[in-house]
C-alpha positions in Angstrom: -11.0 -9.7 -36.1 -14.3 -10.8 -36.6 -16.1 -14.2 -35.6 -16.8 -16.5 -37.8 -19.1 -18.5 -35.5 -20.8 -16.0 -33.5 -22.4 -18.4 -31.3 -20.3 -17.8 -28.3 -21.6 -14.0 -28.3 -25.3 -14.7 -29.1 -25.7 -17.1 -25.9 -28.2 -16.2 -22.6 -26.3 -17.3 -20.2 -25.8 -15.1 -17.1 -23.7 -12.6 -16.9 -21.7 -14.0 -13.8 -21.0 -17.4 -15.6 -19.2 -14.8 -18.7 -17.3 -12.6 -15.7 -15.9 -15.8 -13.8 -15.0 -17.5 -16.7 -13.1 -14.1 -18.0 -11.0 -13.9 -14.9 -10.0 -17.4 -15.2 -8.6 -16.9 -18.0 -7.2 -13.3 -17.4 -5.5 -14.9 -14.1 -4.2 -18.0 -16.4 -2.5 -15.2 -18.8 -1.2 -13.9 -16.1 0.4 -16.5 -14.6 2.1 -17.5 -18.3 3.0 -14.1 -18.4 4.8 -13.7 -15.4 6.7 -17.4 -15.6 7.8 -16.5 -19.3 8.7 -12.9 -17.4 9.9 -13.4 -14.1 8.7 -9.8 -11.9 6.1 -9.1 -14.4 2.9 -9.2 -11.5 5.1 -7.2 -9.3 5.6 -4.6 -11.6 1.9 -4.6 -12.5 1.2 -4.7 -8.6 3.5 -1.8 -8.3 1.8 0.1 -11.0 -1.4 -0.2 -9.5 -0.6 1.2 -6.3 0.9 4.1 -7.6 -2.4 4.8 -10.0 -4.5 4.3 -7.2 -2.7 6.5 -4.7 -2.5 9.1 -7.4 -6.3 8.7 -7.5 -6.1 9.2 -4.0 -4.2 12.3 -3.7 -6.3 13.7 -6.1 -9.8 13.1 -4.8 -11.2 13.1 -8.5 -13.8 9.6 -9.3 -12.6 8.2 -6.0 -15.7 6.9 -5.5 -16.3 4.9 -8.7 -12.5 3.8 -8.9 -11.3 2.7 -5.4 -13.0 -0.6 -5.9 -11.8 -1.2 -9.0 -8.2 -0.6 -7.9 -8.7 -3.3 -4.7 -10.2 -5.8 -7.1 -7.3 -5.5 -9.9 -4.6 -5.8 -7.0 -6.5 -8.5 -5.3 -6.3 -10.5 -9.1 -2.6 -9.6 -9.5 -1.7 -11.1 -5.5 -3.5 -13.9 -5.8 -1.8 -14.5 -9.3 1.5 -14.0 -8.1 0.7 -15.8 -5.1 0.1 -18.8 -6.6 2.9 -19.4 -8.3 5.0 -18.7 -5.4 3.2 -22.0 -3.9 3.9 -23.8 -6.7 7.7 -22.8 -7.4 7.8 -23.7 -3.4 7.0 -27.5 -3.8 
């Protein structure tokens, strides 16, 4: 699918501005997901933990991945999370 308007990709603008504003809208898909699909984050948390202790087990690009792991369940908790605080009020 290509871009019309390529504007958006052309822009300086620093490259922590483009991550936050990619995880704010990753974690507002997420939360749509899981209301529309009740246990969706918790599966996605589930599967997570199972990659990364499979990582684990097999010592291979522990290294380079074990961050990545944290920082995926750390944006799938605080997804999940919340929504729990919301659905609580």
């Amino acid at each position: 699918m290509a871009m019309e308007d390529s504007s958006l990709m052309s822009e300086k603008q620093p490259d922590g501005d483009r991550v936050g504003a990619c995880i704010y809208i990753l974690h507002m898909l997420l939360q749509r997901v899981e209301q529309r699909h009740p246990g969706t984050l918790q599966e996605m948390i589930d599967g997570v933990t199972a990659d990364r202790a499979s990582v684990l087990a097999s010592q291979s690009q522990m290294n380079e991945v074990v961050p990545v792991f944290a920082e995926a369940l750390k944006l799938l908790s605080l997804a999940r999370d919340q929504l729990k605080l919301v659905d609580d009020q």
